[in-house]
C-alpha positions in Angstrom: 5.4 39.2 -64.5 8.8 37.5 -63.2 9.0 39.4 -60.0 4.9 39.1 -59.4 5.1 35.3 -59.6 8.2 34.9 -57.6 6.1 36.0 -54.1 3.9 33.1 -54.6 6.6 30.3 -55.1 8.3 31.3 -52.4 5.3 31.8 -49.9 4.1 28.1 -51.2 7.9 26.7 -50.1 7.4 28.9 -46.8 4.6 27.3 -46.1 5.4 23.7 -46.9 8.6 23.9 -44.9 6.2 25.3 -41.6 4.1 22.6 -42.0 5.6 19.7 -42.8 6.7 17.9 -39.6 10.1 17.3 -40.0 11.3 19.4 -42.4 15.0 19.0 -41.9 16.7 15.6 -40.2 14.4 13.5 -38.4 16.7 11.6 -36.3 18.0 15.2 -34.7 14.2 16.2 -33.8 14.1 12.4 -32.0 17.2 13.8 -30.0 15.0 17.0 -29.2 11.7 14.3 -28.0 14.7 12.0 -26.0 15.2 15.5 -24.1 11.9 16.3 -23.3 11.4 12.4 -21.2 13.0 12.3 -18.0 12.7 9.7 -15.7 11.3 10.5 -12.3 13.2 10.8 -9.4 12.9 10.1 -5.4 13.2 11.1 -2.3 15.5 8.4 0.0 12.9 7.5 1.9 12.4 4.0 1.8 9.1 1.5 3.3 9.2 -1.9 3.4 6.2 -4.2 2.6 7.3 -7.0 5.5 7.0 -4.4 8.0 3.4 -3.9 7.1 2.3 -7.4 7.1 0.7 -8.6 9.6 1.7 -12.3 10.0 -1.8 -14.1 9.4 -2.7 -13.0 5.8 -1.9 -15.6 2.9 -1.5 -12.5 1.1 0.6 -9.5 1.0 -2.0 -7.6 -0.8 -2.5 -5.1 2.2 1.1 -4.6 3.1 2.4 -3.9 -0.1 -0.7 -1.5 -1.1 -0.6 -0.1 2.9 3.1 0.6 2.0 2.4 2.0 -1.2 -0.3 5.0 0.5 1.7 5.6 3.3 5.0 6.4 1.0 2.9 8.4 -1.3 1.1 10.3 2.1 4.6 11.1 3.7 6.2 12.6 0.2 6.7 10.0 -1.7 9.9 7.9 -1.7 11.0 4.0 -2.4 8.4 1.1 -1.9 11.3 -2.0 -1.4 9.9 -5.2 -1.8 13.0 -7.3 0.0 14.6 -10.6 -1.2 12.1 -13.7 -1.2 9.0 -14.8 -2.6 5.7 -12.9 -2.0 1.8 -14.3 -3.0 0.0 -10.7 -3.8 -3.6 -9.7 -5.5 -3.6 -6.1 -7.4 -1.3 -3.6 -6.6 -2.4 0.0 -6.8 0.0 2.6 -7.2 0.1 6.1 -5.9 2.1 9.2 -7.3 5.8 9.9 -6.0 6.0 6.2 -5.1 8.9 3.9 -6.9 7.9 0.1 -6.2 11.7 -1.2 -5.9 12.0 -5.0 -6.3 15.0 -6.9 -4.8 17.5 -8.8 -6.8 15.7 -12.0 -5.6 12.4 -10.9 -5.4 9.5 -12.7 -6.8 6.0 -11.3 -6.3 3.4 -14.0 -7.4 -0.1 -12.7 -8.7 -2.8 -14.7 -7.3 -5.1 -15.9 -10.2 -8.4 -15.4 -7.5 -10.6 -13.3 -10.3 -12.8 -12.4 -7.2 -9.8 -10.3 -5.6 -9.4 -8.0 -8.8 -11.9 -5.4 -8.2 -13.2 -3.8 -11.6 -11.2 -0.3 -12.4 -11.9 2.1 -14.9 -9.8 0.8 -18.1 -9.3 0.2 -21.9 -9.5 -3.3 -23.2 -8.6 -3.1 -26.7 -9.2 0.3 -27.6 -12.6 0.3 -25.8 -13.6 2.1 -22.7 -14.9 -0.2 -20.1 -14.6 -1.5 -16.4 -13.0 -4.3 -15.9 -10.8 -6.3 -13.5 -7.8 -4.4 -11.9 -4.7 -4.9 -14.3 -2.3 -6.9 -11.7 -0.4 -3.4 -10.9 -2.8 -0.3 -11.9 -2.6 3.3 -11.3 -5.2 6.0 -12.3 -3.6 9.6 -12.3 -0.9 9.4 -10.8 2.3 11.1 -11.4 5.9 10.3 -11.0 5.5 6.5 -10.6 8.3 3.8 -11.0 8.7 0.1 -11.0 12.5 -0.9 -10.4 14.4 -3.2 -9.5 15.7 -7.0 -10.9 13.3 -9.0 -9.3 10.7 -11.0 -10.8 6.9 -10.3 -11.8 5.0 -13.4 -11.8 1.3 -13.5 -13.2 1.1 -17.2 -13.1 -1.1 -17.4 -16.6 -1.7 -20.8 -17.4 -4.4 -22.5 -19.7 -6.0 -24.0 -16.7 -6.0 -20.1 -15.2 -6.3 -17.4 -17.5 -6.0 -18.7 -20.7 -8.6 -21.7 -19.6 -10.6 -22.6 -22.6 -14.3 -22.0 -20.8 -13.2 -18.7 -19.8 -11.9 -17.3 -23.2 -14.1 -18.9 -25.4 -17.1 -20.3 -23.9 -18.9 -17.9 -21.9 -22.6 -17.2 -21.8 -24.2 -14.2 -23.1 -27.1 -12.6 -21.5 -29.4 -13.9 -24.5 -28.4 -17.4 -23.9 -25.9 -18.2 -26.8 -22.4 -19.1 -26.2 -18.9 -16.2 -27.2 -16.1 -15.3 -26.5 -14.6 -13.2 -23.4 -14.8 -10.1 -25.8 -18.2 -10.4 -27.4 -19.9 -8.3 -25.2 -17.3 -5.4 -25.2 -17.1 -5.3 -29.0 -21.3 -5.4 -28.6 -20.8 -2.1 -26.1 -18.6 -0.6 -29.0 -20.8 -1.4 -32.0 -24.3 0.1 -29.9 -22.4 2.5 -27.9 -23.6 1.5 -24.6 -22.8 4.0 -22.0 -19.4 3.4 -19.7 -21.7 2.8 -16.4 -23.0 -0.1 -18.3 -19.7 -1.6 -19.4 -18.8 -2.8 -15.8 -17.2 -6.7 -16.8 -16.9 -8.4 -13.3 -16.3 -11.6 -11.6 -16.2 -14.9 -13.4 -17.9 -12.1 -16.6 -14.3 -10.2 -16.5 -11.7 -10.0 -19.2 -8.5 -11.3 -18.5 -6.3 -8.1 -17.2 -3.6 -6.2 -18.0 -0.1 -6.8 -16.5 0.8 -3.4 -15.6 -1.6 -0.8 -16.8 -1.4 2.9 -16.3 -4.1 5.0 -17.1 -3.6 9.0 -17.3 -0.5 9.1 -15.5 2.7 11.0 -16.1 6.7 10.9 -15.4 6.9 6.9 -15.7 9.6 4.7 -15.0 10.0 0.9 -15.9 13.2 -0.5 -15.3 15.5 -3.7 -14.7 12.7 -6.3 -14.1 11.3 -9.2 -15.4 7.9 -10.1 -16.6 6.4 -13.8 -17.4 3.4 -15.5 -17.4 1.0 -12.3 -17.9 -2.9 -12.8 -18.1 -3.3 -10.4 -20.9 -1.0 -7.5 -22.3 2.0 -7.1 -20.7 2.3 -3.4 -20.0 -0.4 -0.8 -21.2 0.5 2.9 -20.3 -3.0 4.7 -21.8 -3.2 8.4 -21.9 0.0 9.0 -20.3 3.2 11.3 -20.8 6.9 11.2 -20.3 7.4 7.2 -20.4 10.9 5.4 -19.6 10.8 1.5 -20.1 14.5 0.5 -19.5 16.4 -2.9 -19.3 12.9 -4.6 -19.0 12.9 -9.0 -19.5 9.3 -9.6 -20.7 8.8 -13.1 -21.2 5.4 -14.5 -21.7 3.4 -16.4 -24.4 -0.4 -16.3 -23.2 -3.0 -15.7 -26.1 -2.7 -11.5 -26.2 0.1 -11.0 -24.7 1.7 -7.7 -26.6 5.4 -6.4 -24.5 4.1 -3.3 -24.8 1.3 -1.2 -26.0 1.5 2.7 -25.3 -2.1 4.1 -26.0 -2.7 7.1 -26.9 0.6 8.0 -25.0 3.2 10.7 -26.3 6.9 11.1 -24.9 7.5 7.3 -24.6 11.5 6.1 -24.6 11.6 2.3 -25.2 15.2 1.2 -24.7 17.7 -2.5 -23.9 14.2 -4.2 -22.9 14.5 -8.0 -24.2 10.7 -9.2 -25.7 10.1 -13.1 -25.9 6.2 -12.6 -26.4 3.2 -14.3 -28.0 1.8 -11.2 -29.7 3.3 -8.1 -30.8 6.3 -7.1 -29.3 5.8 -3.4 -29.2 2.2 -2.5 -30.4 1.1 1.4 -30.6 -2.8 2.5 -30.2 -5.1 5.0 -30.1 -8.6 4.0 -29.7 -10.9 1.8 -31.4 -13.5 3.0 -34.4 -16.2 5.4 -32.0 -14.5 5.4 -28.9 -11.2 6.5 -30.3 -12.8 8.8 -32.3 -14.4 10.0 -28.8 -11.0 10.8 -27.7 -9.1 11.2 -30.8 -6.0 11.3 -29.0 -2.8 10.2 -31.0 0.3 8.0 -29.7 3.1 10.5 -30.9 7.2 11.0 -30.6 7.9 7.4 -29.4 11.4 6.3 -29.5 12.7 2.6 -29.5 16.1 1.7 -29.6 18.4 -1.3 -28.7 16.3 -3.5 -28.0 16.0 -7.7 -29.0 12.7 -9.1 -30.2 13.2 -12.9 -30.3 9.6 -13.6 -30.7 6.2 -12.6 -31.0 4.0 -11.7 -33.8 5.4 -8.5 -35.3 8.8 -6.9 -33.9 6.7 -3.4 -33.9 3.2 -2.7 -34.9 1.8 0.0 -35.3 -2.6 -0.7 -34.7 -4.8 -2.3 -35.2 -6.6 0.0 -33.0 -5.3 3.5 -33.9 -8.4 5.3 -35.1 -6.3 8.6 -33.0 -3.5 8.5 -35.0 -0.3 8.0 -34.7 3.0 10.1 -35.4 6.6 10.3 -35.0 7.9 7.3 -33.9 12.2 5.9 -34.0 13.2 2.8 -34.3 16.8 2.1 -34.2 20.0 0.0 -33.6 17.9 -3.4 -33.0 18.0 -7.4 -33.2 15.2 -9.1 -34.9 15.1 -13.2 -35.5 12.2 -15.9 -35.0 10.4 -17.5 -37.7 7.2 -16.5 -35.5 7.7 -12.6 -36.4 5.8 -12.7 -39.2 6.2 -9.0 -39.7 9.4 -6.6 -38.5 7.6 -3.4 -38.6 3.9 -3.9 -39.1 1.0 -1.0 -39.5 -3.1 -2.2 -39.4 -5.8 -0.8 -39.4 -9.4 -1.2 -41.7 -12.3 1.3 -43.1 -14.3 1.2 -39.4 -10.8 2.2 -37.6 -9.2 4.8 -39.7 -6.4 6.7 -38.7 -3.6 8.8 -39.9 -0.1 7.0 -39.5 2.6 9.3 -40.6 6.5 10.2 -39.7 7.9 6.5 -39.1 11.5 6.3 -38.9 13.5 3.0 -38.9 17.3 2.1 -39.0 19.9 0.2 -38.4 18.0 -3.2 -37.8 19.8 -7.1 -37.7 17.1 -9.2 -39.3 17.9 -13.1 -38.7 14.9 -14.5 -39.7 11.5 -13.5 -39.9 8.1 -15.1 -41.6 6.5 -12.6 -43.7 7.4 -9.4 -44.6 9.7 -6.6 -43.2 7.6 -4.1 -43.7 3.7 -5.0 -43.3 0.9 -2.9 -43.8 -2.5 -3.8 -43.6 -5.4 -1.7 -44.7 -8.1 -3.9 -44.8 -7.4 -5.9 -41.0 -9.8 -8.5 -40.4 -11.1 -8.0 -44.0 -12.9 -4.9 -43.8 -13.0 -3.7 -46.9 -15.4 -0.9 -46.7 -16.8 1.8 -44.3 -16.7 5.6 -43.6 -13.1 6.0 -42.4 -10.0 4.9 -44.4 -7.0 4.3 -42.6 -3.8 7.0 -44.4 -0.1 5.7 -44.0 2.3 7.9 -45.5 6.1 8.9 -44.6 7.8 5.8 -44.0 11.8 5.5 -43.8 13.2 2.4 -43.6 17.3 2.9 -43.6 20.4 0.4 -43.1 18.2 -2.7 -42.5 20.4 -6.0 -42.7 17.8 -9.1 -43.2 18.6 -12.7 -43.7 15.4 -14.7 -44.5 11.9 -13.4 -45.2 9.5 -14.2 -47.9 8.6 -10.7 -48.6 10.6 -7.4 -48.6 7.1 -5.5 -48.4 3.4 -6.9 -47.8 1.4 -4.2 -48.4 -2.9 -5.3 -48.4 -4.6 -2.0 -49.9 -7.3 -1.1 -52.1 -8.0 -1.6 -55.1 -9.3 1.7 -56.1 -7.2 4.2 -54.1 -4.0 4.7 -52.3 -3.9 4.8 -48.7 -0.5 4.2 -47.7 2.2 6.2 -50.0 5.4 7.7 -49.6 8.0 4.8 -48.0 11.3 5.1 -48.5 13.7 2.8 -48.5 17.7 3.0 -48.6 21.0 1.5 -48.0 19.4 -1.6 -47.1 20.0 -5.6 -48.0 17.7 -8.3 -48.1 19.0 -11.6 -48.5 16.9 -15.1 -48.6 13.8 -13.6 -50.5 12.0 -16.7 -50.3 9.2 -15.4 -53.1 9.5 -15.0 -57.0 8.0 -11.3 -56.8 9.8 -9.6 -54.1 6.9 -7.2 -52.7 3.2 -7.7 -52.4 1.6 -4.4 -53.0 -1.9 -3.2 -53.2 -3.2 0.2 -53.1 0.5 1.8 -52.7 2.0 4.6 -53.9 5.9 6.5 -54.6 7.7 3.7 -53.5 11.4 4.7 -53.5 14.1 2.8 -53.4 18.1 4.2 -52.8 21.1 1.7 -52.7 19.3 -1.0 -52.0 20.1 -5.1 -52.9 17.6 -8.3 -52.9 19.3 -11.5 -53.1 22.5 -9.8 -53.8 21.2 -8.3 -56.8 20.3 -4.4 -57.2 16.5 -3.4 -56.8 
């Protein structure tokens, strides 16, 4: 009876250990992802915009998109926009071509709505045409944007963020929204993409830099302020290097950086000052992320300073594709707007399957909320046929000053969908609230060497 009972237990252990993700230590598989994304590299070839201008246009639009095909025709090579200041509409990029900005480079993006032709592009986690994101690129491969210069989107609330434009527009039936009511309306009836073209004075602000179904990326050394809408929304792309990035910007949406449905992303020693999310990670929105169902997976983050914005790193709300093995490390936190340092969302009409979130070594000054946020009911949906499901959660060596919650966690009542978070070897000091975490619809909470307040929790 011994021996016949001892195949089983050991197959069941077999089998748990093959199909559990990370098995053994996390943080050595993230050194096995860090491997796998390497930075594209160029020929020395090098084009420069001024030599393709041709003197009368108040715009370098042309030359710098003329540059950008003929580097990309001749074998790819370095795009150089020279010291100075340069007025420009969208860029589009082209594989093999790095767009290298000069020290003292400024390129300033017209706010002419009319010279943003509409692309094929995401808004929120639905599929639509809308205007071209200031820099775009549709599958492309081995694409960069370097250099120290300056990226100027020239957002203002008498631009982009005027109040007639966001909130005032006329629908077709004669009533008065917002710029998204008819892209949520496409979602919600499922209108076919031909018939989500958003256009002229009708289009939604843009994305920053937006690219869509690319792979081998490279961010690196510049600076970003004054964006329309997100700052930089890679979308069904691989193999992602943002590096030494300055993003700067606090217009109404404007996330640092949302990979979508992206796997083999590398975030590292960018600086985020935003007026969203800092870092937010998607997948899709409720059908047409369940269209696609294609998760964000093996993200890394790591030395980076979030000085403001909403939540340090969010994970949602639009992740109906799932999301999975994501590091965060060795990080500075501290503004009494984050009202969240790591923050997951979704609701019932989104679902999605969070899992394998990793977290360490983070210098918490200040923050509003919570240190760990999740939301399962966003935008107070309490109902509907797909439940979000958090689970494996590791937060680890976490240093905070001032918070009013250690965890915020808005579940349901009559189930757990978020479970297994582990916490460890972490202190919390200036717990502003009486009961330390807010938890709803939780489950195995663990805590190892950890303090509140100084005490032991």
């Amino acid at each position: 009876m011994k021996k016949f009972t001892f195949i089983p237990l050991v197959f069941i252990l077999m089998t748990f250990l093959a199909t559990t993700t990370f098995a053994g230590n996390p943080w050595r598989q993230m050194k096995k992802v860090e491997k796998s994304i390497v930075a594209p590299k160029f020929p020395k070839r090098y084009f420069v915009v001024t030599d393709y201008y041709n003197g009368t246009d108040s715009l370098f639009t042309d030359a710098i998109n003329e540059a950008i095909a003929d580097c990309s025709m001749k074998g790819g090579g370095y795009v150089i926009v020279p010291n100075g200041t340069f007025h420009t509409a969208a860029i589009h990029m082209r594989s093999n071509v790095n767009l290298h900005l000069n020290d003292e480079a400024r390129l300033i993006f017209t706010t002419d709505y009319r010279l943003y032709k509409p692309v094929i592009t995401r808004i929120e986690g639905i599929d639509c045409y809308n205007l071209s994101p200031l820099i775009y690129a549709y599958g492309a491969e081995n694409i960069a944007v370097t250099g120290k210069g300056v990226l100027d989107g020239q957002s203002t609330f008498s631009t982009w963020l005027e109040e007639n434009r966001l909130w005032k527009v006329q629908l077709p039936d004669g009533t008065i929204g917002n710029e998204k009511s008819l892209l949520n309306k496409a979602l919600e009836e499922q209108w076919p993409i031909e018939k989500r073209a958003f256009t002229g004075e009708k289009g939604m602000r843009p994305q920053f830099i937006h690219f869509y179904k690319c792979k081998n990326i490279l961010l690196q050394d510049f600076t970003i302020n004054r964006s329309p809408f997100w700052l930089i929304h890679p979308l069904m792309s691989e193999n992602i290097t943002l590096r030494r990035l300055h993003l700067d910007s606090h217009g109404y949406n404007n996330d640092g950086c949302d990979p979508e449905s992206c796997r083999n992303v590398l975030i590292e020693d960018c600086y985020f000052d935003t007026g969203d999310d800092c870092i937010a990670i998607k997948s899709g929105k409720d059908d047409d992320g369940r269209k696609w169902m294609i998760p964000s997976e093996n993200i890394i983050i790591r030395n980076c300073v979030m000085r403001d914005g909403h939540a340090a790193m969010a994970i949602g709300s639009e992740i109906t594709g799932g999301c999975s093995n994501v590091w965060v490390e060795n990080c500075q936190m501290d503004s009494p707007n984050l009202v969240r340092i790591i923050r997951i969302k979704s609701n019932p009409n989104r679902g999605g399957e969070v899992k394998n979130i990793y977290v360490r070594n983070l210098d918490v000054g200040v923050c509003d909320l919570a240190i760990l946020g999740i939301e399962l009911k966003y935008w107070k949906v309490e109902t509907g046929q797909y439940y979000p499901y958090f689970h494996n959660i590791h937060l680890e060596n976490i240093t905070s000053h001032k918070s009013r919650y250690l965890l915020h966690i808005d579940g349901f009542e009559d189930r757990i969908q978020a479970k297994d978070i582990f916490i460890k070897n972490c202190q919390f000091e200036g717990v502003t609230e009486q009961e330390v975490n807010h938890v709803i619809g939780a489950g195995n909470i663990q805590y190892k060497n950890v303090t509140v307040n100084g005490r032991g929790f």
